[in-house]
C-alpha positions in Angstrom: 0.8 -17.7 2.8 -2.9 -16.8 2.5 -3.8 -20.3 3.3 -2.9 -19.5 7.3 -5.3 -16.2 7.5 -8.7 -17.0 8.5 -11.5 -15.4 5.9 -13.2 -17.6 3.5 -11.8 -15.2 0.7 -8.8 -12.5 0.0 -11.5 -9.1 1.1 -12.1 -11.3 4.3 -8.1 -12.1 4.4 -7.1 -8.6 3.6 -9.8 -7.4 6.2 -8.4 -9.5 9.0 -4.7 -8.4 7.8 -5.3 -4.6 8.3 -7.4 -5.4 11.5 -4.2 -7.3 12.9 -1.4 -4.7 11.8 -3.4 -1.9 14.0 -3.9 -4.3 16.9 -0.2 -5.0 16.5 0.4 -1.2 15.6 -1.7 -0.1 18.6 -3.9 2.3 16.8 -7.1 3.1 15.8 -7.9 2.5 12.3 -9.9 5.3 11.6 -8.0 8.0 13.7 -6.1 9.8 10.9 -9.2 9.1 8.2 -10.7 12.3 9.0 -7.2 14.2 9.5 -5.6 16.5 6.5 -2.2 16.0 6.0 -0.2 18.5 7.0 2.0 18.4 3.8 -1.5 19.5 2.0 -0.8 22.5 1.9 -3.8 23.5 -0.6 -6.8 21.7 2.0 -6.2 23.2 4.8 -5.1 26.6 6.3 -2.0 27.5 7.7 -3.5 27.3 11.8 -5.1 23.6 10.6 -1.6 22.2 9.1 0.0 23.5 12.6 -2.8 22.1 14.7 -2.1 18.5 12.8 1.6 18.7 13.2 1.7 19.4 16.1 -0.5 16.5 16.7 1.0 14.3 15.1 4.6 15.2 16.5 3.4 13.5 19.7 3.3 10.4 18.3 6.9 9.3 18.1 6.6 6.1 16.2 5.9 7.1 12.8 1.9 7.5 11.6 0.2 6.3 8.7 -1.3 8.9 7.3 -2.7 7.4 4.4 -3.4 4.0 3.6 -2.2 2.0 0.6 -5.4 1.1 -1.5 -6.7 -2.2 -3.1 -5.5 -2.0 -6.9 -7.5 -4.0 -9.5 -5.5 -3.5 -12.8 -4.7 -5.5 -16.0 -2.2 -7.5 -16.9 0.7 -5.4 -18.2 -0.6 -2.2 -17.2 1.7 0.0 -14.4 0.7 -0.1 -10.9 1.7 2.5 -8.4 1.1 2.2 -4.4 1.8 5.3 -2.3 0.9 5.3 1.3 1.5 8.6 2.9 3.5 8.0 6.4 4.7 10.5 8.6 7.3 10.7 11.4 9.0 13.8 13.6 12.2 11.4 13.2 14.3 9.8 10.5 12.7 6.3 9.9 13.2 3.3 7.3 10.5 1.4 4.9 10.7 -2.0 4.1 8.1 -3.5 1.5 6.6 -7.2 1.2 4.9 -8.2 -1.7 5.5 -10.9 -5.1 6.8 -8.0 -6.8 9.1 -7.5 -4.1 10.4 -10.7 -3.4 11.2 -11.2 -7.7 12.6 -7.8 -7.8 10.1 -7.0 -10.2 9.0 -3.4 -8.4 10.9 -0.5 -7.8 10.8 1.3 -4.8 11.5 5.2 -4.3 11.5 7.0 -1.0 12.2 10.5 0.8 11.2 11.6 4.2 7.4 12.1 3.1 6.6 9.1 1.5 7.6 5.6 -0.3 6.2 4.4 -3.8 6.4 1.2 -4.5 6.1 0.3 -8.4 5.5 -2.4 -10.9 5.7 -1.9 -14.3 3.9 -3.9 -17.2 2.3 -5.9 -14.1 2.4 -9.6 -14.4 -0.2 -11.7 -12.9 2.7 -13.6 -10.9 2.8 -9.9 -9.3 -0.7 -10.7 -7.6 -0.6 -11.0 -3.9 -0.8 -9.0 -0.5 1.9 -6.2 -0.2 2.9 -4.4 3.4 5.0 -1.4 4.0 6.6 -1.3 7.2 7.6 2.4 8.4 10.5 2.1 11.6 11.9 4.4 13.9 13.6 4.4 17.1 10.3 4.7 18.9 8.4 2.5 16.8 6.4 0.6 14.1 3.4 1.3 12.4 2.5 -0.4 8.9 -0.4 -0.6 6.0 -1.4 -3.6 3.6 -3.2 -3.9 0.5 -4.1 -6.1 -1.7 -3.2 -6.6 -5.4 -5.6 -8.2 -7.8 -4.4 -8.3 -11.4 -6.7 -9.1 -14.5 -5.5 -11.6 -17.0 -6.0 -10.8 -21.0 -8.0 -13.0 -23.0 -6.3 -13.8 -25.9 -7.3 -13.9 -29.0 -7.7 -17.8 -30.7 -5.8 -18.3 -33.8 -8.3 -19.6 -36.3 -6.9 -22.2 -38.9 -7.1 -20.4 -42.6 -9.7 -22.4 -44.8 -8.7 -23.2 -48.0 -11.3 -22.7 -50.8 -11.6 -26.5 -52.2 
């Protein structure tokens, strides 16, 4: 799959994914960087959280309010992505990723957000993973990238035998 998106490695790959999705997405990347969630309740004060809902209520698709994150982890560790997405309407996730495709990863949603997780990773579990967020208006999606660490094992050295 990577072998189709331009970038000379998976940063540059990853870069040109995320750049695509908000192309496709039509939004800006940045535009809800700098914006508080509005289910933080402990951030902001009660006229800021109205102030963002309200804003974000007029966009009917749903909104990414929070990106997924790179992960670097090791191998058999657990591995935990939570993007933060945000609709005025019922919507579905779907998520793409290795750990997805070998039913490896759990998944757990509710109206405010969708975990995806992989326990005792695998390096097999490596890869680029999406979540798409749909409603009847719309799409809008976030990717991230997956880089797990391998072990080095320990070499067995043979027992010498005193002679």
């Amino acid at each position: 799959m990577t072998d189709h998106i331009p970038g000379d490695n998976f940063a540059e790959q990853i870069q040109y994914r995320r750049e695509w999705h908000h192309r496709v997405d039509g939004t800006d990347p940045h535009a809800f960087g700098s914006i508080p969630s509005p289910f933080d309740v402990a951030a902001t004060s009660s006229s800021d959280q109205f102030d963002v809902a309200l804003e974000l209520e007029t966009c009917e698709r749903p909104v990414i309010v929070e990106q997924m994150k790179d992960v670097e982890t090791v191998e058999g560790s657990d591995v935990e992505m939570a993007p933060i997405i945000s609709s005025h309407t019922d919507f579905t996730v779907t998520w793409h990723g290795p750990a997805v495709d070998t039913k490896r990863a759990r998944i757990q949603s509710n109206q405010l957000n969708s975990r995806l997780l992989i326990e005792k990773v695998k390096k097999c579990d490596a890869g680029v993973y999406s979540v798409i967020g749909r409603n009847q208006f719309g799409v809008t999606s976030s990717v991230a990238f997956l880089n797990v660490l391998s072990v080095p094992g320990t070499a067995l050295l043979p027992i010498s035998r005193p002679k």
